[in-house]
VEXDREN-2710 file (C-alpha; in Angstrom, 1 decimal):
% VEXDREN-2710
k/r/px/py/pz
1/UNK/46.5/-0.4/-14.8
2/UNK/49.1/1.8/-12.6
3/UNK/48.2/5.0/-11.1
4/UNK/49.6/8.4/-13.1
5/UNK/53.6/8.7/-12.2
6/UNK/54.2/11.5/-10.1
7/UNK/55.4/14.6/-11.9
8/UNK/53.4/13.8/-15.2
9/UNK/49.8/14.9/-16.2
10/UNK/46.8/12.7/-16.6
11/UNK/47.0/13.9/-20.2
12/UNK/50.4/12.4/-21.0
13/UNK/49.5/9.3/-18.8
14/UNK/46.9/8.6/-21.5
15/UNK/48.7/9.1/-24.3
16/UNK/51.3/7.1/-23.2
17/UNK/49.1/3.9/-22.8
18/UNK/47.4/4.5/-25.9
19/UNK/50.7/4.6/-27.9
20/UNK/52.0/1.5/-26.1
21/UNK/48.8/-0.1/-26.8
22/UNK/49.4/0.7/-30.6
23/UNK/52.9/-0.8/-30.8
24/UNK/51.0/-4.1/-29.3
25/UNK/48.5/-4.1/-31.7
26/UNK/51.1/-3.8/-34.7
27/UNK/53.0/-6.8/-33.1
28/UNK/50.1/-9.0/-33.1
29/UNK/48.8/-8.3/-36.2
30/UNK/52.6/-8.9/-37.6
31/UNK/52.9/-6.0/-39.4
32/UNK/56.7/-5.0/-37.5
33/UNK/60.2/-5.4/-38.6
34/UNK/61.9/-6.6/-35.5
35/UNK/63.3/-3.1/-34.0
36/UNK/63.3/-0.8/-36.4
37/UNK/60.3/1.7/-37.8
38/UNK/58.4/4.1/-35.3
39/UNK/55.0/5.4/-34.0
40/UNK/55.2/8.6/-32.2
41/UNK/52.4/10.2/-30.6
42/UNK/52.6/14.0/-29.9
43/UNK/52.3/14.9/-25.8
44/UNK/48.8/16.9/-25.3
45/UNK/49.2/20.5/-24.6
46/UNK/53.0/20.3/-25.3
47/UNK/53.3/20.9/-29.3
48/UNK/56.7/20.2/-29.6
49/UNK/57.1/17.2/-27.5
50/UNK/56.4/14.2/-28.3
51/UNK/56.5/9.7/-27.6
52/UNK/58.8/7.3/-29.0
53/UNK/59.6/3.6/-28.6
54/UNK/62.6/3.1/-26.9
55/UNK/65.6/1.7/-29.3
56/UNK/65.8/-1.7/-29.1
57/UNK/62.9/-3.2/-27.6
58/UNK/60.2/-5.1/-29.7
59/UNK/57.0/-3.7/-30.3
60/UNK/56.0/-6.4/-28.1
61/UNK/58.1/-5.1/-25.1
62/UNK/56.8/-1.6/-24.8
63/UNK/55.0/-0.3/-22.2
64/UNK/53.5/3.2/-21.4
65/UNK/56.6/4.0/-18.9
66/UNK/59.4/2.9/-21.2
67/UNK/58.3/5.2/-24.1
68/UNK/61.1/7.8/-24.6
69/UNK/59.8/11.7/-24.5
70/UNK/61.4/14.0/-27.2
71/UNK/61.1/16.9/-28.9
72/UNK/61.4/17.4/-32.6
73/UNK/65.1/16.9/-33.3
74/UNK/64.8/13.9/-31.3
75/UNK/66.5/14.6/-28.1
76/UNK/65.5/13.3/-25.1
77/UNK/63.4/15.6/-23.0
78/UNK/63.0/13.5/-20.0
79/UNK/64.8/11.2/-17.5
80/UNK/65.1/7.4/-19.5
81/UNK/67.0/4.7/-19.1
82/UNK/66.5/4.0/-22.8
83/UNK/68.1/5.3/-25.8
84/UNK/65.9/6.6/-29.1
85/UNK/66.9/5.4/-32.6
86/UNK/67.1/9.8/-33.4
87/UNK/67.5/8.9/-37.5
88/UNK/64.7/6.7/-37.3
89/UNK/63.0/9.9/-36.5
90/UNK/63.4/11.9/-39.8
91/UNK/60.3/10.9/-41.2
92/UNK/57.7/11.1/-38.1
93/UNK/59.6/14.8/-37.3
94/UNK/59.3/16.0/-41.0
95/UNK/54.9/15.5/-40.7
96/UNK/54.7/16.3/-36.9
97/UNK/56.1/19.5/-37.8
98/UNK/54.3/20.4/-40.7
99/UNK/50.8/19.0/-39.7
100/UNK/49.4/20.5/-36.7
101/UNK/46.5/17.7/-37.0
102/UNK/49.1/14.8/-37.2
103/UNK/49.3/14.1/-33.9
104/UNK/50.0/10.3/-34.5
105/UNK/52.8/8.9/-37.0
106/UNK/52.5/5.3/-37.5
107/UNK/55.5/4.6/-40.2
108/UNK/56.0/0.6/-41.0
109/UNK/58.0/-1.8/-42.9
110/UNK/54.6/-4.3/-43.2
111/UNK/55.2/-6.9/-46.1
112/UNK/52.1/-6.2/-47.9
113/UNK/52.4/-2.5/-47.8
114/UNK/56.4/-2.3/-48.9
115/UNK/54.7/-5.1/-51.7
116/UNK/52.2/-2.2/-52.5
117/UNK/54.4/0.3/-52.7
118/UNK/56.8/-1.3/-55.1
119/UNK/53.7/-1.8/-58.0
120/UNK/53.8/1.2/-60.5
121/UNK/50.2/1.1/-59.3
122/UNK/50.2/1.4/-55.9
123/UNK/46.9/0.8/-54.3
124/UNK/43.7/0.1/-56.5
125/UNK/40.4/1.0/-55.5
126/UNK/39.3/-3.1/-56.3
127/UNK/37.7/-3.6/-52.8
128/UNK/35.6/-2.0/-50.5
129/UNK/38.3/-1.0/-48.4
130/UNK/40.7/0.1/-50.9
131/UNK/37.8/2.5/-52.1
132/UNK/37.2/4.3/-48.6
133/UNK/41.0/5.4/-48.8
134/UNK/42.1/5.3/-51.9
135/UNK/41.1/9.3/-52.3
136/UNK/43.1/10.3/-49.2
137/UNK/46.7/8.1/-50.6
138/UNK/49.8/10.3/-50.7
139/UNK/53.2/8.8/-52.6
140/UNK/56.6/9.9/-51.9
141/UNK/59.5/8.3/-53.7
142/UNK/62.2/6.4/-52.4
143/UNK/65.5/8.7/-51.7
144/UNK/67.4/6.1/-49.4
145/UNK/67.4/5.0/-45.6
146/UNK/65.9/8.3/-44.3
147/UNK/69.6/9.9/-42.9
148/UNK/68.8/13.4/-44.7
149/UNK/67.4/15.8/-43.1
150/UNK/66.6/17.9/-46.0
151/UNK/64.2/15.0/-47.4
152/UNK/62.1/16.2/-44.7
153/UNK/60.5/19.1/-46.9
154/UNK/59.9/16.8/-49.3
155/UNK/57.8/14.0/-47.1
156/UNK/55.9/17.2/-46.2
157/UNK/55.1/18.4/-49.0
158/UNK/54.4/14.9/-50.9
159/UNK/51.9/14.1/-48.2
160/UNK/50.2/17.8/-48.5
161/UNK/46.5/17.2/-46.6
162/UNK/46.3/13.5/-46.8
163/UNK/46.4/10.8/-44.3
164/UNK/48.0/7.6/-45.7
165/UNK/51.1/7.5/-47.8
166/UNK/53.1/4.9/-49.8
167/UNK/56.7/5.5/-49.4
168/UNK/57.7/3.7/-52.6
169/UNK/59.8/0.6/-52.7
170/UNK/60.1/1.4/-48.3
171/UNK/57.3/1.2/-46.4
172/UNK/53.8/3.0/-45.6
173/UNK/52.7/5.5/-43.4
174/UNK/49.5/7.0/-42.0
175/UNK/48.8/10.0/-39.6
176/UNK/46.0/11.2/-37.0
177/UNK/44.0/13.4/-34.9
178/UNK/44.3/10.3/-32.5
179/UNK/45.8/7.1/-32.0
180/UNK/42.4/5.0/-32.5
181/UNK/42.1/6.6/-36.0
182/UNK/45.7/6.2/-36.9
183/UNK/45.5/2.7/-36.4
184/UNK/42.4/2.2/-38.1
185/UNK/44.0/3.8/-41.1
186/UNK/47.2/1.5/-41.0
187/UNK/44.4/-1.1/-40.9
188/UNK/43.0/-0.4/-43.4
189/UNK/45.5/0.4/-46.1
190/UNK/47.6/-2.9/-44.9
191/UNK/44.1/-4.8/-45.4
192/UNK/43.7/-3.6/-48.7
193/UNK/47.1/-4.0/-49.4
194/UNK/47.5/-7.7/-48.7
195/UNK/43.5/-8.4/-50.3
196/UNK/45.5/-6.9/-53.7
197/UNK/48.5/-8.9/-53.7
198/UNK/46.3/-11.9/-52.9
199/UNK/44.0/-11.0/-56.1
200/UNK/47.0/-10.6/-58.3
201/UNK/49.0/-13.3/-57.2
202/UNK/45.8/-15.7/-59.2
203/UNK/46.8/-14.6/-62.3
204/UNK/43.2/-13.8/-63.3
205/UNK/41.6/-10.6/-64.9
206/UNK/40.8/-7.9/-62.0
207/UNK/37.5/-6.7/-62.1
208/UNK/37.0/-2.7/-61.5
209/UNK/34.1/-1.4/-60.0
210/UNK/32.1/2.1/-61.3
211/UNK/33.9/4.9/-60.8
212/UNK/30.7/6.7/-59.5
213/UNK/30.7/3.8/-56.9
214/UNK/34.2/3.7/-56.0
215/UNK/33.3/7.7/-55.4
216/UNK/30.6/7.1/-53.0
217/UNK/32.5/5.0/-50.7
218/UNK/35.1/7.4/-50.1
219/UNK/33.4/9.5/-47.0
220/UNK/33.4/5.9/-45.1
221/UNK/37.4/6.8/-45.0
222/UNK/37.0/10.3/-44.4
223/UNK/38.4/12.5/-41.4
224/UNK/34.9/12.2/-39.6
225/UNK/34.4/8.6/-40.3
226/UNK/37.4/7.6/-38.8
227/UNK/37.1/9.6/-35.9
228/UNK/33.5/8.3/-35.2
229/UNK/34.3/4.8/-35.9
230/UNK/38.0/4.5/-35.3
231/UNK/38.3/6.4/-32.3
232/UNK/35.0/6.8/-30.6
233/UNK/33.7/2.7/-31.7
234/UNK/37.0/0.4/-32.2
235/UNK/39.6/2.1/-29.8
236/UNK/37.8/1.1/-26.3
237/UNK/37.0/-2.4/-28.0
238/UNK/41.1/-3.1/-28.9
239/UNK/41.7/-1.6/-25.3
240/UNK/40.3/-4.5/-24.1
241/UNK/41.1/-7.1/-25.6
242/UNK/44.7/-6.0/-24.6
243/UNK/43.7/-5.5/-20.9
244/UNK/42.8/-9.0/-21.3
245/UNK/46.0/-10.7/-23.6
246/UNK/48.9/-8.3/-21.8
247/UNK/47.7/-5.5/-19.8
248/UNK/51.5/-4.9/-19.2
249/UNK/50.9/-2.7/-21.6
250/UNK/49.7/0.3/-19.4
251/UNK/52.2/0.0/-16.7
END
């Protein structure tokens, strides 16, 4: 790994190779759309500034140097050489702002989640997973390629306290204290996501669990769980398995 940049704090040295280290992760898990969606990561100790990928590279491509610093209109508040996609940033500016505690945005086009998120249903508590989050799913419905900036009360206000959100017949999205446990949430939902589709697509009666059941499984995808597991338990283990595959990563 390189050594801080001079001019920027250990702090935001961090955050950037943990935010580069998420875009990674989404590539090789699949779940991207060639250039377009976002995860933003808010700087630490500067509340209104915040990290972006820069507009067309692939997920694949980003590093902890090339992500773009902005604030929450989406103007560039540092020297780049990159350009940011700034209406791509409706969404992650709309919950930055109203969630002091959403310091991480992930916001994808995966296939299984925009699958999810066309079903009247949404998400069904059918699976282990599913259960752990299904309590903590926000919806917000589909108003057009985010362009309007006065959706942005909306997205606010559909999410309210949760932490994972279908936007229907678009995409999903999840938010964070961190970016370990925003991850883990995106993994989550898009695992429970493609395990539905997978049970539907046999054509075969779905069986439900006990409510009281489903009920007890939901503190395993609670705030503290996710921090302890996500965060504290998976984060250092998916840091190194990129330090092995492309430790470009954090340069």
């Amino acid at each position: 790994m390189s050594g801080t940049p001079a001019g920027m704090s250990e702090a935001e040295w961090k955050a950037r190779r943990d935010l580069a280290a998420c875009y990674r992760l989404v590539a090789i898990h699949g779940w991207t759309d060639l250039i377009a969606n976002h995860l933003t990561l808010r700087v630490p100790g500067e509340p209104g500034a915040f990290l972006i990928n820069p507009f067309g590279l692939l997920f694949e491509e980003v590093t902890a140097s090339s992500l773009v610093k902005i604030d929450l209109d989406g103007n560039v508040l540092a020297p780049t050489e990159y350009e940011v996609n700034r209406t791509g940033f409706v969404i992650h500016s709309a919950i930055h702002a109203a969630r002091h505690d959403a310091n991480c945005v992930i916001h994808l086009h995966s296939r299984a989640g925009v699958a999810v998120s066309m079903l009247e249903t949404g998400l069904l508590p059918l699976n282990q997973t599913a259960m752990a989050i299904y309590h903590d799913i926000a919806t917000h419905e589909f108003e057009g390629v985010a362009l309007n900036l006065e959706e942005r009360e909306r997205l606010a206000a559909d999410l309210g306290d949760k932490h994972l959100m279908l936007l229907r017949n678009h995409g999903i999205l999840t938010v964070g204290r961190t970016v370990g446990e925003t991850f883990l949430r995106t993994y989550y939902l898009e695992w429970a996501c493609d395990v539905q589709l997978r049970a539907m697509a046999t054509g075969q009666p779905l069986h439900a669990a006990d409510p009281a059941v489903v009920a007890s499984v939901a503190p395993f995808g609670g705030p503290e769980a996710m921090a302890q597991f996500g965060e504290g338990l998976l984060w250092p283990t998916l840091l190194r398995k990129l330090d092995r595959e492309c430790p470009d990563y954090a340069t």
